[in-house]
VEXKETOR-388265 format. One record per residue (C-alpha): residue number from 1; residue in one letter; x, y, z. Coordinates in pm, 1 decimal, m for minus. Example, Ala and Ser with C-alpha at 12.3 -4.5 7.8 and 13.67 -1.06 7.14 Angstrom:
<pts>
(pt 1, "A", (1230.0, m450.0, 780.0)),
(pt 2, "S", (1367.0, m106.0, 714.0)),
</pts>
This chain:
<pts>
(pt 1, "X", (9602.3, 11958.5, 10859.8)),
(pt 2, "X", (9315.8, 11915.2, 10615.3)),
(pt 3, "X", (8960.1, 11980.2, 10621.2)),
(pt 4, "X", (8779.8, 11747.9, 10898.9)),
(pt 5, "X", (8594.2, 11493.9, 10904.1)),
(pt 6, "X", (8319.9, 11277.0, 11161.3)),
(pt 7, "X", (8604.8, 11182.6, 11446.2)),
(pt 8, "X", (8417.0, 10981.4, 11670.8)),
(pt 9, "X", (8327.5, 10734.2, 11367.8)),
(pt 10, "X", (8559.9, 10764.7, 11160.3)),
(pt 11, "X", (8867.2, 10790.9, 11363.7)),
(pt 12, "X", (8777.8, 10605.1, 11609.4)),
(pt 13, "X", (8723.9, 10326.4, 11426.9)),
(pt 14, "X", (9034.4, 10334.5, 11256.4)),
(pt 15, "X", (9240.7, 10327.6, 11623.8)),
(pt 16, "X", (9020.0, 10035.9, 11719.7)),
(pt 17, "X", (9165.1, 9827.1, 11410.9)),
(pt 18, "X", (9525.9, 9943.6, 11511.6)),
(pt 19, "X", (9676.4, 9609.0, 11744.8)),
(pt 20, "X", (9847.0, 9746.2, 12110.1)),
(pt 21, "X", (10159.4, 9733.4, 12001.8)),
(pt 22, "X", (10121.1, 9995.9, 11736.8)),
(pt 23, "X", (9948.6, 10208.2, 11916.7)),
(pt 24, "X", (10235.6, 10211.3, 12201.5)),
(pt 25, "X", (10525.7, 10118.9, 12013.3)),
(pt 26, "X", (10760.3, 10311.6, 11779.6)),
(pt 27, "X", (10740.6, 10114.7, 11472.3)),
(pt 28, "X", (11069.0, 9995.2, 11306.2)),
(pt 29, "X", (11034.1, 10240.1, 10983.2)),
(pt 30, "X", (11006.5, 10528.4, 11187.5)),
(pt 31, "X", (11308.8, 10723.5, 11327.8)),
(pt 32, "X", (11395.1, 11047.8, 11539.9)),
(pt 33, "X", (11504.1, 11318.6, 11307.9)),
(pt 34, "X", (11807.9, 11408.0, 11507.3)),
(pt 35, "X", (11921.3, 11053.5, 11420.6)),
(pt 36, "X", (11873.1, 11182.3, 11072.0)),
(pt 37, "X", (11939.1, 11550.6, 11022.6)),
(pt 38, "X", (12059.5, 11698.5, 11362.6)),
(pt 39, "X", (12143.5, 12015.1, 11206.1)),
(pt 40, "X", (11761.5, 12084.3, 11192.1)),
(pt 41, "X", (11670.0, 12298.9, 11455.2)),
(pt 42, "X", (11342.6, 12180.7, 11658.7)),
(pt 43, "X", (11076.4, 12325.4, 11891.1)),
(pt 44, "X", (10808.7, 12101.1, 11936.1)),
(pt 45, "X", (10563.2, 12319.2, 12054.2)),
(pt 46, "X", (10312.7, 12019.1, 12186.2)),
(pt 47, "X", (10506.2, 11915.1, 12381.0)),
(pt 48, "X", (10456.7, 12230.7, 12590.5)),
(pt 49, "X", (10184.1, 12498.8, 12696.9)),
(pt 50, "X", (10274.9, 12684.6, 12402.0)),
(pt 51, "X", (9995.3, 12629.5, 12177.6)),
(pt 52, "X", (9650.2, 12663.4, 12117.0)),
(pt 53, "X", (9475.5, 12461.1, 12348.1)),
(pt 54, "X", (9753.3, 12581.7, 12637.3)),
(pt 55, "X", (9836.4, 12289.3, 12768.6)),
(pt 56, "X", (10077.4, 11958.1, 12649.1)),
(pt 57, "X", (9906.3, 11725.1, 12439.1)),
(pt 58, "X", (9862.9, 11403.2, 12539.4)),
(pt 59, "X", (10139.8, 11115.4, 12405.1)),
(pt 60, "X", (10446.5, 11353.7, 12367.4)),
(pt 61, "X", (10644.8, 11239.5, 12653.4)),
(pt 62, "X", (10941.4, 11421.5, 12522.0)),
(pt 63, "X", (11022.8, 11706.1, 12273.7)),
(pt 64, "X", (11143.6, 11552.7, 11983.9)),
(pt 65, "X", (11040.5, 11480.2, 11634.2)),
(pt 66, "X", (10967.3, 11180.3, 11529.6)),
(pt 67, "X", (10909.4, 11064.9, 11120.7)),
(pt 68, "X", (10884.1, 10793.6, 10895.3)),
(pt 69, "X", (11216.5, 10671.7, 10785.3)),
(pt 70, "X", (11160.5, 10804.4, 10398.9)),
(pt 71, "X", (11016.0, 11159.1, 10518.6)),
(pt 72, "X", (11265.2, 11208.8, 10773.1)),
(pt 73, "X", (11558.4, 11144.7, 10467.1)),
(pt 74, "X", (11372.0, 11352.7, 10267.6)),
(pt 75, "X", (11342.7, 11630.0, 10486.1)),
(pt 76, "X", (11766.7, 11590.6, 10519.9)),
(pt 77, "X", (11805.3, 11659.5, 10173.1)),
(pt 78, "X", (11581.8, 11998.9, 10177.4)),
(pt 79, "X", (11802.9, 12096.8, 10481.7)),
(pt 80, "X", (12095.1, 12018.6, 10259.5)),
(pt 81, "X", (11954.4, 12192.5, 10012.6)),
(pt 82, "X", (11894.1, 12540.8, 10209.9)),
(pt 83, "X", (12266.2, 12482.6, 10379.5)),
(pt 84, "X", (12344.7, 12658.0, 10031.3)),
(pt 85, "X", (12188.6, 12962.2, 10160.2)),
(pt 86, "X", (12286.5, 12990.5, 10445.2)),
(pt 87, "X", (11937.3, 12871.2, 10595.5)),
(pt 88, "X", (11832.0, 12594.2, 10804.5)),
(pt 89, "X", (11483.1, 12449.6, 10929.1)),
(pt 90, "X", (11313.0, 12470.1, 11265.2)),
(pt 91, "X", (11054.2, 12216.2, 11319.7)),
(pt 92, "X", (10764.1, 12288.7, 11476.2)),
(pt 93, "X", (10590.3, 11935.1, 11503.3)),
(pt 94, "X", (10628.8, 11616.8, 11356.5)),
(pt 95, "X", (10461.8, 11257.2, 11412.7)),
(pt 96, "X", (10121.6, 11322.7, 11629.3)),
(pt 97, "X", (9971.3, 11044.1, 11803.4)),
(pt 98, "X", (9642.9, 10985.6, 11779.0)),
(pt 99, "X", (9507.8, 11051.9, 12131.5)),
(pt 100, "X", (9667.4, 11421.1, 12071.4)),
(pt 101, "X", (9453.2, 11445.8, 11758.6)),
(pt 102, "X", (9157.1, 11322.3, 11993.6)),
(pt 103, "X", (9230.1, 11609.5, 12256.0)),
(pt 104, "X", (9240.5, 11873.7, 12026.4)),
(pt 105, "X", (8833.2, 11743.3, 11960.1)),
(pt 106, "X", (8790.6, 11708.1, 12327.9)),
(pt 107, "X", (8944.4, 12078.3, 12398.0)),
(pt 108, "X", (8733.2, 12230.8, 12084.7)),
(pt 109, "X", (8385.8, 12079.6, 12295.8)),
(pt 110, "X", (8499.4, 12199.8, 12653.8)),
(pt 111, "X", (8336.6, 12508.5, 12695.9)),
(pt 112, "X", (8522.3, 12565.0, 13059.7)),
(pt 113, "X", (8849.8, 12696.3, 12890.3)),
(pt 114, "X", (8935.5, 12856.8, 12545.7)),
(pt 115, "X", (9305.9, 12770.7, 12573.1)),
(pt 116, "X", (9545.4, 13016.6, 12472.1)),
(pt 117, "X", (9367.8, 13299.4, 12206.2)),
(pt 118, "X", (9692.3, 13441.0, 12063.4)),
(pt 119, "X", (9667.7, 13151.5, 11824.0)),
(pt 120, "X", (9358.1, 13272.5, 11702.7)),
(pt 121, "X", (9212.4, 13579.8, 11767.7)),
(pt 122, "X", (8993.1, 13616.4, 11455.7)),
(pt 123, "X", (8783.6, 13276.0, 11484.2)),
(pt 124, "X", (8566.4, 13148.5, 11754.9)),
(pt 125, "X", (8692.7, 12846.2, 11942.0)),
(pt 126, "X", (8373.3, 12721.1, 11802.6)),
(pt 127, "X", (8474.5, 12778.5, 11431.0)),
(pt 128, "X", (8802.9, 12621.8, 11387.9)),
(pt 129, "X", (8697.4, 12233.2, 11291.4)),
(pt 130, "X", (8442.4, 12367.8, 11055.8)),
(pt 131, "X", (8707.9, 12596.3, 10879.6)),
(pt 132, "X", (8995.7, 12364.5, 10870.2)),
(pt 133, "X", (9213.8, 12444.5, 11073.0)),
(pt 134, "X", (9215.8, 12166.4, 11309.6)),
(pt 135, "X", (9198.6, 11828.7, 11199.1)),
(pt 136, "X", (9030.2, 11533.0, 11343.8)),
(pt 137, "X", (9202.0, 11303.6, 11135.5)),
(pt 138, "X", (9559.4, 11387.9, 11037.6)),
(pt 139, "X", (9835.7, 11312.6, 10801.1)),
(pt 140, "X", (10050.9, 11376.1, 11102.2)),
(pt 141, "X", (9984.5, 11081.6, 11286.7)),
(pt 142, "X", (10122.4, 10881.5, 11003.2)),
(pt 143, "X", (10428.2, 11011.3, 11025.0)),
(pt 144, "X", (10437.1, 11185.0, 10672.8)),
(pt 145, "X", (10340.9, 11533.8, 10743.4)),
(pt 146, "X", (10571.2, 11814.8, 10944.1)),
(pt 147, "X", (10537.9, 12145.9, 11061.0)),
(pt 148, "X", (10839.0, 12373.1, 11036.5)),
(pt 149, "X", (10970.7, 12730.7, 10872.4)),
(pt 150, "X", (11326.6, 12859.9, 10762.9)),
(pt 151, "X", (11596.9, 13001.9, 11009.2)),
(pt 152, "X", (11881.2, 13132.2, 10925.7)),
(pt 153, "X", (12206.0, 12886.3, 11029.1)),
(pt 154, "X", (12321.1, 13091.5, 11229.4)),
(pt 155, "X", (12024.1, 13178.3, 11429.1)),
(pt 156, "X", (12025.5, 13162.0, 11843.0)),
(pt 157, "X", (11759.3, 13135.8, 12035.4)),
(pt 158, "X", (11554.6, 13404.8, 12048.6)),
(pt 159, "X", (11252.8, 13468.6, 12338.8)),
(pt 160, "X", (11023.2, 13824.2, 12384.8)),
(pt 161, "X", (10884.7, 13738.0, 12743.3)),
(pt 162, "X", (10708.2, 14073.6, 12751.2)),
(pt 163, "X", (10551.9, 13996.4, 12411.2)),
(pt 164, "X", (10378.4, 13676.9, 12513.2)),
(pt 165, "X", (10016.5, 13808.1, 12495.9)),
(pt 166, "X", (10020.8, 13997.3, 12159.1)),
(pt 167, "X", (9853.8, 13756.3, 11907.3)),
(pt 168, "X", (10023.3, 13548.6, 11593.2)),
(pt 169, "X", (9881.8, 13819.5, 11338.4)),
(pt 170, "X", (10091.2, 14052.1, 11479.5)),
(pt 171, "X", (10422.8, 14192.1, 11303.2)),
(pt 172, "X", (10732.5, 14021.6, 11373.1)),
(pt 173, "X", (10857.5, 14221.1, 11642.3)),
(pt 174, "X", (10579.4, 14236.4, 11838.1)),
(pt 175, "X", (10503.9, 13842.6, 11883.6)),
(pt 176, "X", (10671.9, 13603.8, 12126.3)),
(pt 177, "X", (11026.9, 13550.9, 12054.1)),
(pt 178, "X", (11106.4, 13339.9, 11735.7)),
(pt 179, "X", (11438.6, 13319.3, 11559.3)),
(pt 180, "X", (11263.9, 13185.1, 11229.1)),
(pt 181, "X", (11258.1, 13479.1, 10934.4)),
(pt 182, "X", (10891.1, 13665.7, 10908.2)),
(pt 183, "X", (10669.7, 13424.6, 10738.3)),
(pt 184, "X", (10366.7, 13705.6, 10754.0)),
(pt 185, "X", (10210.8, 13483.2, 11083.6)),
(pt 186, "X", (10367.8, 13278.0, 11390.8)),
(pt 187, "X", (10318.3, 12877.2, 11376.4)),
(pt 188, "X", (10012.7, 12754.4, 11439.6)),
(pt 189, "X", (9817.3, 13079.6, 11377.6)),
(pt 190, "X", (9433.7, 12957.0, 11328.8)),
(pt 191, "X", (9387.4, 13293.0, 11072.1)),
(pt 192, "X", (9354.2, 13356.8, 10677.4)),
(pt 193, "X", (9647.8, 13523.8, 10679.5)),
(pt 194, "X", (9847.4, 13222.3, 10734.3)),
(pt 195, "X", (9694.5, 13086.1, 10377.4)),
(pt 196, "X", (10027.6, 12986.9, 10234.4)),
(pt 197, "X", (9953.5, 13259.0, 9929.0)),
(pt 198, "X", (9761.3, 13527.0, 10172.6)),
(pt 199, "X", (9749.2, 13869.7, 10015.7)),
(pt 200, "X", (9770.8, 14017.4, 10361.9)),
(pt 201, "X", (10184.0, 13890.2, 10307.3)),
(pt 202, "X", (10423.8, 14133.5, 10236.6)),
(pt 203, "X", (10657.4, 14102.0, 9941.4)),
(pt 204, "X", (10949.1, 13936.9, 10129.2)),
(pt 205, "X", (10722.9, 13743.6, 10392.9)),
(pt 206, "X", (10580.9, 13550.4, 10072.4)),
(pt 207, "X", (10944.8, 13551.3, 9937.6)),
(pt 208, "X", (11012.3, 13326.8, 10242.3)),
(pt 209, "X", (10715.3, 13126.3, 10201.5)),
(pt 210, "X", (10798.3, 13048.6, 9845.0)),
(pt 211, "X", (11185.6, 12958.3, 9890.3)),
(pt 212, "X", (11036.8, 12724.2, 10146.8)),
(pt 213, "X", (10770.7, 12572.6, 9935.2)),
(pt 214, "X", (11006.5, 12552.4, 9663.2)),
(pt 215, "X", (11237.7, 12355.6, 9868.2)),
(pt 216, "X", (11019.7, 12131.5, 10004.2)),
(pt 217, "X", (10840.2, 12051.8, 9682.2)),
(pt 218, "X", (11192.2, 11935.3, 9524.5)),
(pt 219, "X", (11240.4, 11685.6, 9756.5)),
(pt 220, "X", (10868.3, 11532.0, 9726.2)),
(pt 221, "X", (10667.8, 11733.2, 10032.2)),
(pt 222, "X", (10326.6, 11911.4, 9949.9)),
(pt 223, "X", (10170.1, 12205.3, 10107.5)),
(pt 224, "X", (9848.5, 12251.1, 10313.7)),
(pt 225, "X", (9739.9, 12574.6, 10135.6)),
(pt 226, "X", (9584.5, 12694.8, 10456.2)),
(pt 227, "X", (9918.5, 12645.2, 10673.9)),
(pt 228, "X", (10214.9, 12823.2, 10501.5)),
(pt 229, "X", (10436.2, 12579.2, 10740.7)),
(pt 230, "X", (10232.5, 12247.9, 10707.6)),
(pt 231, "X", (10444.0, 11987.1, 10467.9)),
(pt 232, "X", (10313.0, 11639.0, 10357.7)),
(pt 233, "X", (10520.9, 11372.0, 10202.4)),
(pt 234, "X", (10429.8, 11015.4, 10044.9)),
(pt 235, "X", (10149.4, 10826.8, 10098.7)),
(pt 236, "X", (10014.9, 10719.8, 10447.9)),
(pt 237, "X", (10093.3, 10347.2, 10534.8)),
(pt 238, "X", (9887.3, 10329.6, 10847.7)),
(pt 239, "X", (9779.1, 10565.9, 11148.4)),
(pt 240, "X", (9980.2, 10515.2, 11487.4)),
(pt 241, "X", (9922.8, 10636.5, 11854.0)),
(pt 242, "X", (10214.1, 10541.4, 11992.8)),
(pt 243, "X", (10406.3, 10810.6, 12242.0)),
(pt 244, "X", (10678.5, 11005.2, 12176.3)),
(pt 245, "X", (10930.1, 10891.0, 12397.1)),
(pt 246, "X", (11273.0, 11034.5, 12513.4)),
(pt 247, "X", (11534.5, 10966.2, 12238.3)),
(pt 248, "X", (11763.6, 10871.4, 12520.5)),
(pt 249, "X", (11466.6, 10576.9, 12612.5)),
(pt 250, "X", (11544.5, 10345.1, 12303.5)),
</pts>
């Protein structure tokens, strides 16, 4: 995500341009990763209550990522990459239509709920446009920018019902299940400790964080310094709002 800017005007405007059928349509360039790379573990969180705002965001119909062609090979070859290793990638999230962006301004105004704290117990609700940390325009929706950490390839699926309320900035163990390795922070934690070179890290959490960004970076992805697990890659050709549909739809 990077720093925000006026959504209403800006945005908005920029949706208005789009024609229908982008804005409900996959376009032809873009593909579903597991088409790709369906080695790469995924867990979309949107597409669930298991997020910040606590609810699904509007437009992902299904739980599956969804790239531009080019970033989606790209993101293939770091996973080949890692295989080395004997690590593999979860994603997190992946192409964002527009009217989730949108919701995420609506849910920052609503003063009736403040969605699910875990994800940020350190900054007002208030706060967290002004700091950066949500968006109101974002790379995501062009299908160039993912969210995801390192797991190790033989991870299974790992879930810590009884540690569902402890917040992201908590140690490893004590956070909802993940089967990622300890990045310092969960996804999606709205804190300064998740700044991708954060001081509060511990010698092996920023280990991890620098094998990823190492990986990513050879294949052509930038990091959001703010968001140790936010990836950019290429140039935007456009800004879509089409839904996320089941794979098994097309």
């Amino acid at each position: 995500m990077r720093p925000p800017i006026k959504f209403p005007l800006i945005a908005g405007l920029l949706l208005a341009a789009l024609p229908a059928a982008a804005r409900e349509t996959m376009p032809r360039d873009f593909v579903y990763l597991r088409d790709v790379a369906p080695a790469i573990a995924q867990e979309i969180r949107y597409a669930t209550p298991d997020n910040f705002t606590a609810r699904p965001l509007p437009g992902y119909q299904a739980g599956e990522c969804v790239l531009r062609r080019d970033a989606a090979q790209a993101l293939a070859k770091v996973a080949q990459d890692l295989a080395a290793q004997h690590l593999g990638l979860k994603v997190y999230d992946c192409y964002r239509p527009e009217r989730a962006v949108r919701a995420f301004w609506r849910w920052s105004q609503d003063r009736r709920s403040d969605g699910d704290k875990r994800f940020y117990p350190n900054v007002p609700k208030s706060a967290l446009f002004s700091l950066g940390y949500i968006a109101s325009h974002s790379r995501h929706s062009a299908g160039t920018a993912v969210d995801l950490t390192l797991v190790p390839l033989d991870a299974s699926p790992l879930v810590r019902p009884e540690n569902r309320n402890a917040p992201c900035t908590a140690p490893a163990d004590k956070r909802a299940g993940d089967n990622s390795l300890d990045m310092g922070t969960g996804f999606d934690c709205l804190d300064v400790k998740s700044t991708t070179r954060s001081r509060a890290a511990t010698p092996e959490q920023r280990r991890y964080r620098d094998l990823l960004n190492a990986a990513m970076r050879k294949r052509g992805f930038r990091n959001y310094f703010r968001e140790w697990w936010h990836y950019e890659y290429g140039a935007p050709r456009g800004y879509y709002d089409f839904p996320i549909a089941p794979r098994a739809q097309r």
